[in-house]
N, C-alpha and C positions, 0 to 999 in steps of 0.2 A: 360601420365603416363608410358606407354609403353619403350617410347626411355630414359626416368629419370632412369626407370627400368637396361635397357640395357646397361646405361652407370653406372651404380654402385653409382650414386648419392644419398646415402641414407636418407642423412640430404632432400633434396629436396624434394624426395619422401614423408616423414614423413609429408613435410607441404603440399604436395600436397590430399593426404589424409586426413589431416586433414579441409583442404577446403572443398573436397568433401563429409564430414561428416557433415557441418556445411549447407551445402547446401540442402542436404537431411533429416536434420534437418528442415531446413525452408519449407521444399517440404511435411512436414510432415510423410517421409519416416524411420520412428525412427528408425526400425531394420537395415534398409543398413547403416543407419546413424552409430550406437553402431558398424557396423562391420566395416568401414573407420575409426572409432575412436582408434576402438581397435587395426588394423593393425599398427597405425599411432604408439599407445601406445608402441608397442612391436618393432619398429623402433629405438624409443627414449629411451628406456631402452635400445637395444644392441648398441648404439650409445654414450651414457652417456648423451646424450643431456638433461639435467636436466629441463630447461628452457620451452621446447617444452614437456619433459614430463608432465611438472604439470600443462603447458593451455591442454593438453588433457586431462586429470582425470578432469580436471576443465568444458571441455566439456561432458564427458561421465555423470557426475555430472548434467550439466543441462537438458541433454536428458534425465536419467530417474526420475527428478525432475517431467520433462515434463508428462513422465508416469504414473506419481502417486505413483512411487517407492521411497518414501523420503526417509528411511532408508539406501538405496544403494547410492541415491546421495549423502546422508551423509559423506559415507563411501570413495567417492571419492573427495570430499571437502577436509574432513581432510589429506587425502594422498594431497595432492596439496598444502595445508598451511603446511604442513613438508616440504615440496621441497622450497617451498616461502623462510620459512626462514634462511634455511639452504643454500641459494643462495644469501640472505639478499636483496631479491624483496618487500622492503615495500610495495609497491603499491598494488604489487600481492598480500600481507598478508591481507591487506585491501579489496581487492578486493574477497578475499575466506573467511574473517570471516563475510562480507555482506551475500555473498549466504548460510552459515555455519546458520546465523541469521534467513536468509528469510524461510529454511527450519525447522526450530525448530519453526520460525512461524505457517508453514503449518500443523504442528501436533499440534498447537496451545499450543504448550510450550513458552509461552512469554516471561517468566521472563528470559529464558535462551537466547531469540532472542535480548531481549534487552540489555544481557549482550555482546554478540558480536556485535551487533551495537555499544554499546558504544566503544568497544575498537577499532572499524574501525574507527571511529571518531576521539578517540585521535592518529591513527596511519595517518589518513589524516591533522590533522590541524600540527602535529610535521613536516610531510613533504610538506606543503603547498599545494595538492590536494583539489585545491577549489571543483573541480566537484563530487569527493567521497565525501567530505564531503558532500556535498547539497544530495548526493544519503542516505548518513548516517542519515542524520537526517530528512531526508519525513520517512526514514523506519522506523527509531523513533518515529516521529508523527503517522505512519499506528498502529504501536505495542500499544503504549500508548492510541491508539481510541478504539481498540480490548479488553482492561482492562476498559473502558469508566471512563477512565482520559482526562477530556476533557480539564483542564486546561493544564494539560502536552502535550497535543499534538498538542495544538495551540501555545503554545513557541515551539516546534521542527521543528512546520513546516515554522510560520515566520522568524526562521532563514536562513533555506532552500532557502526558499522565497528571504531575501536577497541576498546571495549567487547568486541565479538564475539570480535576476537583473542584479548584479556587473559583473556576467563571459558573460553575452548577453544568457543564455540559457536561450530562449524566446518558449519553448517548455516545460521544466522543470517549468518557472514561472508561464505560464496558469494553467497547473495540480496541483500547490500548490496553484493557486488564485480560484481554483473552490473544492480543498479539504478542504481549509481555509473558506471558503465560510459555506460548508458544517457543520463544525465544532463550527461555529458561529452562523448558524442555530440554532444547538442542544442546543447551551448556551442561545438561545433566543434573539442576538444581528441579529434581520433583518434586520437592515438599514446595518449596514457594509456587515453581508451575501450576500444581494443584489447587493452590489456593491464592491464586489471582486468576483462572479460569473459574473457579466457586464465584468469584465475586461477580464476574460476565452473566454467568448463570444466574444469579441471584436477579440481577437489573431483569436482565432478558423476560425471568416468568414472573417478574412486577408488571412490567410494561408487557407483556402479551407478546413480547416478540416472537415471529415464526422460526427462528433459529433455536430458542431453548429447548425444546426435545432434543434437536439432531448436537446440540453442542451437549448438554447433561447427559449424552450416551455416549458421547468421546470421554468425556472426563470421568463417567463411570470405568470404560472401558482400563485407559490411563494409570487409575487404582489398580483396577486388578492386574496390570501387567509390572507392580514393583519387582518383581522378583527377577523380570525379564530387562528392567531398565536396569537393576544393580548389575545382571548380567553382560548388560549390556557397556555399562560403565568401565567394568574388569577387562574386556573383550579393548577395551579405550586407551586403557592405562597400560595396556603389556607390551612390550619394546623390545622380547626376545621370545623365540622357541619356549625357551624352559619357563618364562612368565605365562605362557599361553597355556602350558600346560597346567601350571597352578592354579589356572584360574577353572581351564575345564574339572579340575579336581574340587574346586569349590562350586561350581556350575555344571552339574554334567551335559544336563540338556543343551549345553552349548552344542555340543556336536551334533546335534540332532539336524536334520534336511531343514526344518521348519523354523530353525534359528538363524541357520545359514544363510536361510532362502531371505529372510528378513534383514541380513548387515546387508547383504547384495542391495535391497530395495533401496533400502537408506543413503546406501552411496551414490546410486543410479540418479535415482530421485531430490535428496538433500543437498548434494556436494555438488559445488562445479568440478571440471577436469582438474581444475591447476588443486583442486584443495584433495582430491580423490585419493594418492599413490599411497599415503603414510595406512590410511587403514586398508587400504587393497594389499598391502605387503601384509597386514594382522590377516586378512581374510586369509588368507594362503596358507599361512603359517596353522590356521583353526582349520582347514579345510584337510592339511597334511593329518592333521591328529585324527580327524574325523576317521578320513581312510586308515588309520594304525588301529580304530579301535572293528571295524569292520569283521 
């Protein structure tokens, strides 16, 4: 840095900076981080260098993302999507209405994450960015699970999914074949669940991944609880008294504390408020029979 210094190399210095801000980013160093960024920032402004200004506002952006400070990385996103387009860096535009998304995510503004997802989407398919694209639409499927539209997030994210296959990102495809998994769960389709989590697993103990133990014991566990998912299914499908009761006669464990204790979790846990009343009224209805059989 010193002899870059020394020789007047300004353009150099700014990336060199900016490295070292990226580094100490990963180092978990955020404050040294914010001040290599910022130095780098005020480089590329007296420089004009437009291009290296807006990946740094784009990095100051993800540091205090990282913080918790949404509102500031906001404020640096958007200065970076001016610079984008006024440089006409489709890619770059794409790539700041993603983070512009992911952060209106994080203050759980959806409808507005999903409005800049989509248009990273149409700004990667017009330029042929297969890899934005597949980035655009997992974060599509993430927004659309977070609203618990489960159909919409199983079309964004099989798209994805192809995408993953066709470009070899064999890193991107596990993560959409154990989210898709996930999602098919929630619909109640376990046999396919099961076996687009197998394929996660598979990738996972090729590559070494540190997650295949703890995911290969979810997806063990998974099996062994069919009997509790069909239970579960039945417990889904009954829209009266007398269906609940059918179903505990084909299920008796239903009424058991430790079934009960488990629809409660799933509601708590899975559902938002607005989606919660339809099985809270089944809960009631399984809970009355429980105490009948008492």
């Amino acid at each position: 840095m010193q002899i870059t210094r020394e020789l007047g190399n300004r353009e150099d210095e700014g990336n060199k900076l900016n490295s070292l801000g990226t580094i100490y980013g990963k180092l978990g160093d955020t404050q040294r981080a914010i001040n290599y960024f910022e130095q780098a920032l005020a480089i590329a402004q007296e420089t004009g260098d437009r291009r290296s200004e807006g990946m740094t506002l784009g990095n100051l952006g993800v540091i205090y993302s990282d913080l918790g400070n949404i509102h500031r990385a906001i404020n640096y996103y958007e200065q970076q999507l001016v610079i984008a387009r006024q440089i006409g860096d489709r890619i770059g535009e794409s790539s700041d209405l993603l983070n512009l998304g992911t952060a209106y995510a994080e203050l759980q503004d959806i409808h507005r994450a999903i409005g800049y997802y989509k248009k990273a989407l149409e700004i990667d398919r017009e330029t042929g960015h297969r890899q934005g694209e597949s980035n655009a639409l997992t974060n599509l499927g993430s927004a659309y699970l977070k609203l618990d539209n489960i159909h919409d997030a199983i079309h964004y994210c099989e798209q994805a999914l192809a995408i993953q296959q066709e470009i070899g990102d064999r890193y991107g495809e596990a993560s959409s074949c154990w989210n898709l998994g996930l999602l098919y769960q929630k619909q109640g389709n376990l046999a396919h669940a099961m076996e687009l989590m197998q394929m996660c697993v598979n990738f996972e103990r090729e590559a070494g991944h540190p997650d295949a133990d703890k995911d290969a014991k979810y997806l063990a566990q998974l099996r062994s609880t069919d009997v509790n998912q069909l239970a579960f299914e039945a417990f889904q499908r009954t829209d009266s008294v007398l269906a609940m009761q059918r179903a505990v006669e084909q299920f008796p464990f239903m009424i058991k504390a430790e079934f009960i204790a488990m629809i409660k979790q799933f509601i708590e846990s899975q559902l938002s408020p607005e989606a919660r009343p339809p099985l809270e009224e089944r809960l009631v209805a399984l809970q009355q029979i429980a105490a009948e059989h008492k």
